[in-house]
DSSP file (Angstrom, degrees, kcal/mol; ACC not computed):
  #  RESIDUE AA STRUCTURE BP1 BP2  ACC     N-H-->O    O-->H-N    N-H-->O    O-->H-N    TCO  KAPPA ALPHA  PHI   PSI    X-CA   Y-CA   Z-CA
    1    1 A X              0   0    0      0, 0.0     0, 0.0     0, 0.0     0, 0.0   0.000 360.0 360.0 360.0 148.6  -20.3   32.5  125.2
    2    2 A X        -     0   0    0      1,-0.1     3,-0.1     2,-0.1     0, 0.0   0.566 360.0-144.0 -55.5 -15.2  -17.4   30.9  126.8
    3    3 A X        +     0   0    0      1,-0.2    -1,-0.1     0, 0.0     0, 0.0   0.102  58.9 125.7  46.1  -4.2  -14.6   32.6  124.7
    4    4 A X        -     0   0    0      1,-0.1     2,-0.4     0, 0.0    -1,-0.2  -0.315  54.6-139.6 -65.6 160.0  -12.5   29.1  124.8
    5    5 A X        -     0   0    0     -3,-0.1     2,-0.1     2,-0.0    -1,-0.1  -0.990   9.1-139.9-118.3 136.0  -11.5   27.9  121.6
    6    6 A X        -     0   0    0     -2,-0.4     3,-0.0     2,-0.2     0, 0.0  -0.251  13.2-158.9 -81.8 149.5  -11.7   24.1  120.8
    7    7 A X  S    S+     0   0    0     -2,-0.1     2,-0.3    41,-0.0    -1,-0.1  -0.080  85.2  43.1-107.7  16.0   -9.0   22.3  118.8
    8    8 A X        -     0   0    0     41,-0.2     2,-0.3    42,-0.1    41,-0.2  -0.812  65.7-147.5 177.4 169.4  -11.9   19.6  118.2
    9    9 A X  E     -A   48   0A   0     39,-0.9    39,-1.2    -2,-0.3     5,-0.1  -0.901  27.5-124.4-164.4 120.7  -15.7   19.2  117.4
   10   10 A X  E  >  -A   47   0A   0     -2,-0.3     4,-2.5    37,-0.2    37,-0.2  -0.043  40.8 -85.5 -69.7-178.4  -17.6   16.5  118.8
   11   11 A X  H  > S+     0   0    0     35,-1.3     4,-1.1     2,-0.2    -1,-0.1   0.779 127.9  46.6 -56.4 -29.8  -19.8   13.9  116.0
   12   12 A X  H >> S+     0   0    0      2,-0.2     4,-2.6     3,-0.2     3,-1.4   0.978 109.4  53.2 -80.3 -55.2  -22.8   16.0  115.8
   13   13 A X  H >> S+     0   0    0      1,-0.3     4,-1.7     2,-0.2     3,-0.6   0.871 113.3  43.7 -27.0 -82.8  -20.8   19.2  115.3
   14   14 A X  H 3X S+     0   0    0     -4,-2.5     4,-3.2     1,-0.3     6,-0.3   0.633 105.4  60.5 -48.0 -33.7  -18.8   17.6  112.3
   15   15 A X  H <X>S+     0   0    0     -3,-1.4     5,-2.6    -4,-1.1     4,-0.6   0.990 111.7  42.6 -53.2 -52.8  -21.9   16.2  110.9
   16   16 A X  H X<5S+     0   0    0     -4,-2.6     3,-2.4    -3,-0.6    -2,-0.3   0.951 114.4  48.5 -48.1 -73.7  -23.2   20.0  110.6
   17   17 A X  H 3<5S+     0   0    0     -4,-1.7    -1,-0.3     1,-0.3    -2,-0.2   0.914 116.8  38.4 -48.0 -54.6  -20.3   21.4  109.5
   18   18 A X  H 3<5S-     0   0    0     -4,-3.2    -1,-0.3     1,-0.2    -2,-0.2   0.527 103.5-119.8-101.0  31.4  -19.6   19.1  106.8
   19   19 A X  T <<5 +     0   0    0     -3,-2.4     2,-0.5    -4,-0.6    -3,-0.2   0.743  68.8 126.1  78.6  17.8  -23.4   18.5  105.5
   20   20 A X      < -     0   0    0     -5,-2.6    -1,-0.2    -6,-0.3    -2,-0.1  -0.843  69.6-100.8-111.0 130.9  -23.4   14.7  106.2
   21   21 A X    >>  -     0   0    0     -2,-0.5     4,-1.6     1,-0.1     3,-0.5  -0.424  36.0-118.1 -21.9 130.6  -25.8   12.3  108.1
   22   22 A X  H 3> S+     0   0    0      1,-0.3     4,-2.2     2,-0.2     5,-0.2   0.901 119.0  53.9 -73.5 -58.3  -24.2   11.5  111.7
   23   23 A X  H 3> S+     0   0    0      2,-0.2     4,-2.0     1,-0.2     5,-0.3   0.881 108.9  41.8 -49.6 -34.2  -24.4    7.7  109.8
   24   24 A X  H X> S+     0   0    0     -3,-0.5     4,-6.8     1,-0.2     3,-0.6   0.987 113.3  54.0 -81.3 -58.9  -22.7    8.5  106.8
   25   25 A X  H 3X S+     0   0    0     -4,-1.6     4,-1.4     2,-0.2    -1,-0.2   0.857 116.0  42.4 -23.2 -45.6  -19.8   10.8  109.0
   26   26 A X  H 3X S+     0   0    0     -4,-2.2     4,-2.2     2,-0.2    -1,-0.2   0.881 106.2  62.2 -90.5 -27.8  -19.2    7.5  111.2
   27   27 A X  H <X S+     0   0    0     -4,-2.0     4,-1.8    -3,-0.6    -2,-0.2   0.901 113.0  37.3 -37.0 -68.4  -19.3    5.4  107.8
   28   28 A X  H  X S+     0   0    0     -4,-6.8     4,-0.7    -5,-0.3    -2,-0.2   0.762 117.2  53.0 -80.3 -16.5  -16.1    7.5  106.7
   29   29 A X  H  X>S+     0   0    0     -4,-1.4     4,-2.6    -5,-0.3     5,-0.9   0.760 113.8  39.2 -54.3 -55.0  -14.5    7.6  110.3
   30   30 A X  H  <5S+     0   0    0     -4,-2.2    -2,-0.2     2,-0.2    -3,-0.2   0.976 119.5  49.0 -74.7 -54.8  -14.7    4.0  110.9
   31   31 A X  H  <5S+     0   0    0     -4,-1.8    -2,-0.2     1,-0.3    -1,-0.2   0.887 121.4  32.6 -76.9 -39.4  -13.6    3.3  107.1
   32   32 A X  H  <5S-     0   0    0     -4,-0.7    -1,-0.3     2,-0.2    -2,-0.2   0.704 106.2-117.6-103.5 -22.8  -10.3    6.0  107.1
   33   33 A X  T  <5 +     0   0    0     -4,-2.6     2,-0.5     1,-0.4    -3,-0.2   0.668  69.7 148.2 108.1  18.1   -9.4    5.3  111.2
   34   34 A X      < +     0   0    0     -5,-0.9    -1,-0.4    -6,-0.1    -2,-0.2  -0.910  36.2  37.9 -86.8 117.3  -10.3    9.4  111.4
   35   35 A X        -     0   0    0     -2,-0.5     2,-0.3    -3,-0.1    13,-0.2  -0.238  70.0-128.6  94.1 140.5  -11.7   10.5  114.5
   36   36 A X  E     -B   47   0A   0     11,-2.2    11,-0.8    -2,-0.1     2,-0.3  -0.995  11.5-117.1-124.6 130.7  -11.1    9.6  118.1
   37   37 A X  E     +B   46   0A   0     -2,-0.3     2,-0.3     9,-0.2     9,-0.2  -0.502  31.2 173.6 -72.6 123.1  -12.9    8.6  121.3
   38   38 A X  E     -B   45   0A   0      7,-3.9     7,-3.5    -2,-0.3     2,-0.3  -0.883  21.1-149.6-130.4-170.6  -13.1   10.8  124.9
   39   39 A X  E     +B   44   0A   0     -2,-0.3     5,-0.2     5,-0.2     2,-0.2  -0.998  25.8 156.6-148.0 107.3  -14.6   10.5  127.7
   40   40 A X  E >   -B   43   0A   0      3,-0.6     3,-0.6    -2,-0.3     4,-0.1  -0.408  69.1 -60.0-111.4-153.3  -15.7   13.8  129.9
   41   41 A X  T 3  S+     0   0    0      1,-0.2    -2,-0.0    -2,-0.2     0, 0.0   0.885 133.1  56.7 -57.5 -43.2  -18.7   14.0  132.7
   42   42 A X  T 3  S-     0   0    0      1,-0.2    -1,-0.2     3,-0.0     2,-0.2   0.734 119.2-100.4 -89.4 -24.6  -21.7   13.0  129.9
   43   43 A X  E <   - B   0  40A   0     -3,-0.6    -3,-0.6     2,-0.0    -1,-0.2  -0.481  69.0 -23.6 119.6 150.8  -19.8    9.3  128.9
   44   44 A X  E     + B   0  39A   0     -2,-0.2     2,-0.4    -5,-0.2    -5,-0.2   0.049  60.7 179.5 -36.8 134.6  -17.5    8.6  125.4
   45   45 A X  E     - B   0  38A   0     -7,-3.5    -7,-3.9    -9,-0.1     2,-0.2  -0.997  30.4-120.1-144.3 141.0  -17.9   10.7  122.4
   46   46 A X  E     - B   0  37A   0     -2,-0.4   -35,-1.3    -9,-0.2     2,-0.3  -0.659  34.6-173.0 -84.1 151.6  -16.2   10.7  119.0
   47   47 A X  E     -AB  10  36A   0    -11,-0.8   -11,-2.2   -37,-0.2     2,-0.3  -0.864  10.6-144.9-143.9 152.6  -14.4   14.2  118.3
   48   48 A X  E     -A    9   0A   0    -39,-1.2   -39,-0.9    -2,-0.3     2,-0.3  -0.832  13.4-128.4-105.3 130.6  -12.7   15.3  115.1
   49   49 A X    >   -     0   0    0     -2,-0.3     3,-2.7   -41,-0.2     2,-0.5  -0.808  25.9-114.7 -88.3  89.5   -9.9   17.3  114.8
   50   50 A X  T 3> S+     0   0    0      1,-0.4     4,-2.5    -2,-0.3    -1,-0.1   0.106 124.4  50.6  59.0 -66.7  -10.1   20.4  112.4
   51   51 A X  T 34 S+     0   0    0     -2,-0.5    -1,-0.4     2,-0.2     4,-0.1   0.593 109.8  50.0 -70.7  -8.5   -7.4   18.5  110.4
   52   52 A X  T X> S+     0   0    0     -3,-2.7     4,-3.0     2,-0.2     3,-2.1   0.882 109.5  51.1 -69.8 -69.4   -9.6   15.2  110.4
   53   53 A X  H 3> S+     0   0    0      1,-0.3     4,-3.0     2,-0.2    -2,-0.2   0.864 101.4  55.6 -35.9 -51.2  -12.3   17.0  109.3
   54   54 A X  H 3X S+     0   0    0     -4,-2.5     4,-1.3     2,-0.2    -1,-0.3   0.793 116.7  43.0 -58.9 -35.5  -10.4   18.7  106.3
   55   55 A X  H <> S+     0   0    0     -3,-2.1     4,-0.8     2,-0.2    -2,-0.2   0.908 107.1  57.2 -92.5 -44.6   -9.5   14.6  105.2
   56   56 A X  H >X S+     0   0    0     -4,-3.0     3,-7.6     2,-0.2     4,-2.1   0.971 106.4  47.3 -17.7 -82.0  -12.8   13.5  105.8
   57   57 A X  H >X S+     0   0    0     -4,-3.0     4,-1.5     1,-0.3     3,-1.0   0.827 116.8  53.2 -29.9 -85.6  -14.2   16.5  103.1
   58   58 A X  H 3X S+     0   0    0     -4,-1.3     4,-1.3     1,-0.3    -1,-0.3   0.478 109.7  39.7  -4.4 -45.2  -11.4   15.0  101.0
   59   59 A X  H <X S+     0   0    0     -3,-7.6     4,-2.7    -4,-0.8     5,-0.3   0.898 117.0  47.8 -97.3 -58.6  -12.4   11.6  101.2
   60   60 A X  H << S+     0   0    0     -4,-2.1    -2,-0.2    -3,-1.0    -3,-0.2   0.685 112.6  52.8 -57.6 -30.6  -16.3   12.3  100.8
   61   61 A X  H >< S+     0   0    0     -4,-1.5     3,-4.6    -5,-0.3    -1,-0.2   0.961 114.1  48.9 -76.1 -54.5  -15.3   14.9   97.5
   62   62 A X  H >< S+     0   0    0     -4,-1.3     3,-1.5     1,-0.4    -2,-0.2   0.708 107.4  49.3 -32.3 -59.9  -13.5   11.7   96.3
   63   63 A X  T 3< S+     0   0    0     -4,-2.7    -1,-0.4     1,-0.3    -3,-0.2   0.383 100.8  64.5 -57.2  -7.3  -16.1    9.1   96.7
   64   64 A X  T <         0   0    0     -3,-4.6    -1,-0.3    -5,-0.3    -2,-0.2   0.157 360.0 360.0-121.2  32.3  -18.5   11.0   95.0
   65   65 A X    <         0   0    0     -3,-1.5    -1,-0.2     0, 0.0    -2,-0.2   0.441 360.0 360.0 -84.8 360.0  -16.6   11.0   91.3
């Protein structure tokens, strides 16, 4: 392992972590404006920040009372 630590977690990452379909994750991104696009060597990727992620959950416990 690299040792770096990331401030960020790309879309797949986030799906894993927070137990959702990559559809349903982009479904709650697109809806709440959370999540961002970069662009390294591979082409544009959505990333989450730790603190996205944390509002996501939020929004995803909500929706499901």
């Amino acid at each position: 392992m690299s040792g770096q630590i990331h401030d960020h977690v790309d879309e797949q990452r986030a799906a894993v972590l927070l137990g959702l379909p990559k559809a349903e994750l982009r479904r709650f991104s697109e809806a709440s404006g959370l999540g961002h696009v970069e662009t390294d060597d591979q082409g544009q990727k959505v990333v989450f920040t730790y603190e996205e992620l944390r509002r996501i959950c939020l929004l995803v416990a909500q929706s499901s009372k």
